[in-house]
C-alpha positions as CSV (number, residue, x, y, z in Angstrom):
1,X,31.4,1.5,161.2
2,X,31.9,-0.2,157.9
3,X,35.1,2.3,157.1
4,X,36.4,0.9,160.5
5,X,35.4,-2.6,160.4
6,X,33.8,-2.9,163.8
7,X,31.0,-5.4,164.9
8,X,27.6,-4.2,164.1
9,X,27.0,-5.0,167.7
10,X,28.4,-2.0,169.1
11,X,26.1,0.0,167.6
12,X,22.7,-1.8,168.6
13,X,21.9,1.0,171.3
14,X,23.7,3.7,171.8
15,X,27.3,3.9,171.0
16,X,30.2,4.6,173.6
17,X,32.9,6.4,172.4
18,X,35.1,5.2,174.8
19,X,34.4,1.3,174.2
20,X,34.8,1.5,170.2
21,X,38.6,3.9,170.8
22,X,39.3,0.8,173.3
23,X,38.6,-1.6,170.9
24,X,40.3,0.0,168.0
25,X,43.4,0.5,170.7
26,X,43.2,-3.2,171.2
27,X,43.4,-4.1,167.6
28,X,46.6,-1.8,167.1
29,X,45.1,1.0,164.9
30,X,46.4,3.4,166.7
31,X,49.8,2.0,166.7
32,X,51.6,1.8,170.1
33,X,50.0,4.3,172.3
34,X,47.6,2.9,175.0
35,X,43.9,3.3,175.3
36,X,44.2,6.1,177.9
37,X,47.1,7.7,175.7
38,X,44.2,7.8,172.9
39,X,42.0,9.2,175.0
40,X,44.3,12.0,176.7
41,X,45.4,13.2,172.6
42,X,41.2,12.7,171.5
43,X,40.0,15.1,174.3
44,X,42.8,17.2,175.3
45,X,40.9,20.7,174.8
46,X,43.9,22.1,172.7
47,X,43.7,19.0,170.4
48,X,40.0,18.5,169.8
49,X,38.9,22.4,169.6
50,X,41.6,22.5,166.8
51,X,40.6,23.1,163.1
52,X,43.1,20.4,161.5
53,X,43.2,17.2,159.0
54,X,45.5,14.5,159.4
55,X,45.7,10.8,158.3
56,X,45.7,7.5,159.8
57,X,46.7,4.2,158.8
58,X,44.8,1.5,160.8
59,X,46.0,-1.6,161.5
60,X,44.2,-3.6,158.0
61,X,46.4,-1.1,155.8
62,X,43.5,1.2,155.3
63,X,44.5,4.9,155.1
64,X,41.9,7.4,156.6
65,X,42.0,11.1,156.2
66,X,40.5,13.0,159.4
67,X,39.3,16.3,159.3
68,X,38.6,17.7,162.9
69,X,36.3,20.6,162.8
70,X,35.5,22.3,166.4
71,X,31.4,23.6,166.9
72,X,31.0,27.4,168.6
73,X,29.4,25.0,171.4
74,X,32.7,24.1,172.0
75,X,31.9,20.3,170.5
76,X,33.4,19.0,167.4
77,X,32.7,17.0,164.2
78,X,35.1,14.8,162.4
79,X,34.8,13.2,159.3
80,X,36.6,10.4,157.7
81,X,37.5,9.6,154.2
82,X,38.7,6.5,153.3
83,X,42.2,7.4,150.6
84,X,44.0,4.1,150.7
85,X,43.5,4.1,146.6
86,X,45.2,7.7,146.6
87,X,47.9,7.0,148.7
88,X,48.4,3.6,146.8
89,X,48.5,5.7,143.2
90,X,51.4,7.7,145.3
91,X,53.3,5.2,146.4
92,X,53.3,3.6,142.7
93,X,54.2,7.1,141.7
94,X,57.1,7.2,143.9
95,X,58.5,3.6,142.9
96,X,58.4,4.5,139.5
97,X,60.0,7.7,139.6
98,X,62.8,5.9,141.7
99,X,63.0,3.4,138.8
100,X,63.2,5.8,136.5
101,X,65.9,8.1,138.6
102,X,67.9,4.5,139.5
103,X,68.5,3.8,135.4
104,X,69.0,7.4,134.6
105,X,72.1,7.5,137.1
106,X,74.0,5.2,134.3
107,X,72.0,6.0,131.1
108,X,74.2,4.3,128.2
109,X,73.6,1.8,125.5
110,X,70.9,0.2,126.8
111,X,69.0,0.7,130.7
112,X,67.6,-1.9,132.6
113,X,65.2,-2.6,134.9
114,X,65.1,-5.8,137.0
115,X,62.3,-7.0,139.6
116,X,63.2,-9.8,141.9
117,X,60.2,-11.1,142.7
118,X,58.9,-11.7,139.3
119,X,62.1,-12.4,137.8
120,X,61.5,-10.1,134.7
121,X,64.1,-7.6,132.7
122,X,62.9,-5.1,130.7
123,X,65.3,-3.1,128.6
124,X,65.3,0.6,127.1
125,X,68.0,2.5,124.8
126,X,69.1,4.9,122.5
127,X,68.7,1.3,119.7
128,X,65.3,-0.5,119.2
129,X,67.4,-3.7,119.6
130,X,70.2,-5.0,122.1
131,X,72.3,-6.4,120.5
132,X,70.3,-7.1,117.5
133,X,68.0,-8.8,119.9
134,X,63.9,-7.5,120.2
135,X,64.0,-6.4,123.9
136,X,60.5,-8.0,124.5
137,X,61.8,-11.6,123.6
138,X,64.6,-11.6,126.3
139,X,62.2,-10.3,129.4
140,X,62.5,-14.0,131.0
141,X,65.3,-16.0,133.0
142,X,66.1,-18.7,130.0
143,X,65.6,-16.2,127.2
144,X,68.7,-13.8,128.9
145,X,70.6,-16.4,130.2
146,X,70.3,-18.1,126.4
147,X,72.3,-15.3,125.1
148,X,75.0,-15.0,127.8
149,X,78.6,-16.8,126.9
150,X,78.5,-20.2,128.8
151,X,81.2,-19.3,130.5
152,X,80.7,-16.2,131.6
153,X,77.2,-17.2,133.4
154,X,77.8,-18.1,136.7
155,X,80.2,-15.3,137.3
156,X,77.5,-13.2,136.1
157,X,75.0,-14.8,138.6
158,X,77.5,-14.4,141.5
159,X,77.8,-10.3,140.8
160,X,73.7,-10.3,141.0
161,X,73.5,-11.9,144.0
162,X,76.5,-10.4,146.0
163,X,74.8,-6.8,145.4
164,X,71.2,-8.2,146.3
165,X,72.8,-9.8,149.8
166,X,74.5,-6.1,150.2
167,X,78.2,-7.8,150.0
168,X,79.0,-4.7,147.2
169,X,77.5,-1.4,147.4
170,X,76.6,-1.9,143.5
171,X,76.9,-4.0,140.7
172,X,79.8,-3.9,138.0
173,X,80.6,-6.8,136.4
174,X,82.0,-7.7,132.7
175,X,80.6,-10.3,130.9
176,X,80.5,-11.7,127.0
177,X,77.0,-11.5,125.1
178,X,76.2,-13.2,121.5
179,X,75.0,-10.7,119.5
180,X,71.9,-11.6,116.8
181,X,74.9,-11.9,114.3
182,X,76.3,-14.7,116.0
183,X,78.9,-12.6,117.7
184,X,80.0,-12.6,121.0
185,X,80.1,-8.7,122.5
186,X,81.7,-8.0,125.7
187,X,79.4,-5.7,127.8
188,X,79.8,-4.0,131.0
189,X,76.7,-4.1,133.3
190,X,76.5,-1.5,136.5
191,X,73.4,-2.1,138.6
192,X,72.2,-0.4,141.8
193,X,69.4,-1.9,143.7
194,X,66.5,0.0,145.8
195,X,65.5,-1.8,148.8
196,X,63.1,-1.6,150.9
197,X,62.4,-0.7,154.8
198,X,63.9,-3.8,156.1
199,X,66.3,-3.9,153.3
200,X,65.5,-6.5,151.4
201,X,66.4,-5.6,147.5
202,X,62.8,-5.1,145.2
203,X,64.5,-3.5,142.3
204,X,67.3,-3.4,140.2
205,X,68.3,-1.0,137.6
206,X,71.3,0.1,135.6
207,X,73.0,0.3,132.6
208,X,74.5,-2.2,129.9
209,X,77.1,-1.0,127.5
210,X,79.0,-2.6,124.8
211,X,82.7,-2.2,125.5
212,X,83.9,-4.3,122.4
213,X,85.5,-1.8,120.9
214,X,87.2,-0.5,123.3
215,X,88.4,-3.6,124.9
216,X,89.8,-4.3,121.5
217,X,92.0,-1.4,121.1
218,X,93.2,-1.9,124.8
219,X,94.3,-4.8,123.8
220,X,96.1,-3.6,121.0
221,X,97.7,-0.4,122.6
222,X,99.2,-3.1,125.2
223,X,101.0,-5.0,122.6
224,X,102.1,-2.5,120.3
C-alpha cells in the first residue's frame, strides 16, 4: 500500500486484486498496456507459475524490484522491494564514469568538465595550476571569462553554443588566455558534450592545451 501509494480506502474490507491493477493501470504505472493487457501478462499460467525477479518503475519515478515465487498449490507470492536509492547510486555511477571517459578521450594540459545547468567548470591536469591560475578560483562564469582575451570572448561563446545546439558534432576552437604572469597564452579547447534522451546537452568535457609554443614557431617557419 504505502510502497504503491494507493488510498487507504481500498483496503478497508477486503482487497480486489483486480480494482487496485485497474487503478495502478489508470495512473500509468504500468506504462502503455491496458488494464486487461495487465491482467492477461499477471495471470497467464506460464507467467505467474514462473520463479523470476524483475523491476518496475511506476509512474512517481519509484523503482520496484519483484520477485514472483510460484506455491506447490499452484498459487504464488510476490514481494516487492522498493530500490529507487540503488538504481539512483547507478545511474550517478554511470554519469560519472561517462564524465570521466568524455575528458579522458582528449587528456592534455589540462581536462575539463562543464555542467550547463549550474554553469560551473572544474579543471584537472598534469599542473596544479592553469595557467598559473588555482583551478578552484576560476569554477564560475565571471571568474573564466575574467581571464579570456577581450577579444577573443564572444567567438569563444559562439563555439560553446553551436556544439550545445548540435550545429558541430564537437567543439574546437582557439582562443587567447592571460596567464597569472600577465601573459596572454593561446590555447586550444576541444569539447564533446553528452546529452541526454531527448538530446538536450547536460555535460561538457574536454581538453585545454597551450599551443603557444607551437604557434610561435609556425609562425616562424612561415617566414623564414
Amino acid at each position: 500500500c504505502e510502497l504503491y501509494d494507493l488510498p487507504s480506502s481500498m483496503f478497508t474490507g477486503e482487497i480486489n486484486y483486480r480494482d487496485v491493477i485497474r487503478y495502478l493501470a489508470d495512473r500509468g504505472d504500468y506504462g502503455d498496456m491496458s488494464f486487461d493487457e495487465v491482467m492477461a501478462t499477471f495471470f497467464d499460467p506460464e507467467v505467474r507459475n514462473q520463479l523470476r525477479t524483475y523491476e518496475a518503475t511506476l509512474a512517481s519515478g519509484l523503482v520496484l524490484q519483484i520477485n514472483n515465487n510460484p506455491l506447490p498449490d499452484g498459487g504464488f507470492v510476490r514481494t516487492y522491494t522498493d530500490i529507487t536509492a540503488r538504481k539512483q547510486a547507478e545511474e550517478s555511477l554511470r554519469q560519472s564514469e561517462e564524465c570521466h571517459a568524455l575528458a579522458m578521450r582528449a587528456a592534455a594540459d589540462t581536462m575539463f568538465t562543464w555542467d550547463p545547468d549550474k554553469d560551473i567548470v572544474t579543471l584537472t591536469g598534469r599542473k596544479d595550476t592553469f595557467l598559473g591560475h588555482d583551478p578552484a578560483a576560476i569554477t564560475q562564469r565571471e571568474a573564466r571569462e575574467g581571464i579570456i582575451h577581450p577579444d577573443d570572448l564572444e567567438g569563444l561563446r559562439t563555439a560553446v553554443i553551436d556544439h550545445l545546439n548540435g550545429r558541430n558534432e564537437r567543439m574546437d576552437h582557439v582562443y587567447r588566455v592571460r596567464h597569472s604572469d600577465g601573459e596572454y597564452r593561446t590555447v586550444r579547447q576541444h569539447g564533446l558534450a553528452q546529452r541526454d534522451a531527448e538530446g538536450r546537452a547536460n555535460l561538457m568535457a574536454g581538453s585545454i592545451d597551450d599551443i603557444t609554443d607551437q604557434e610561435r614557431l609556425e609562425q616562424d617557419l612561415a617566414q623564414t
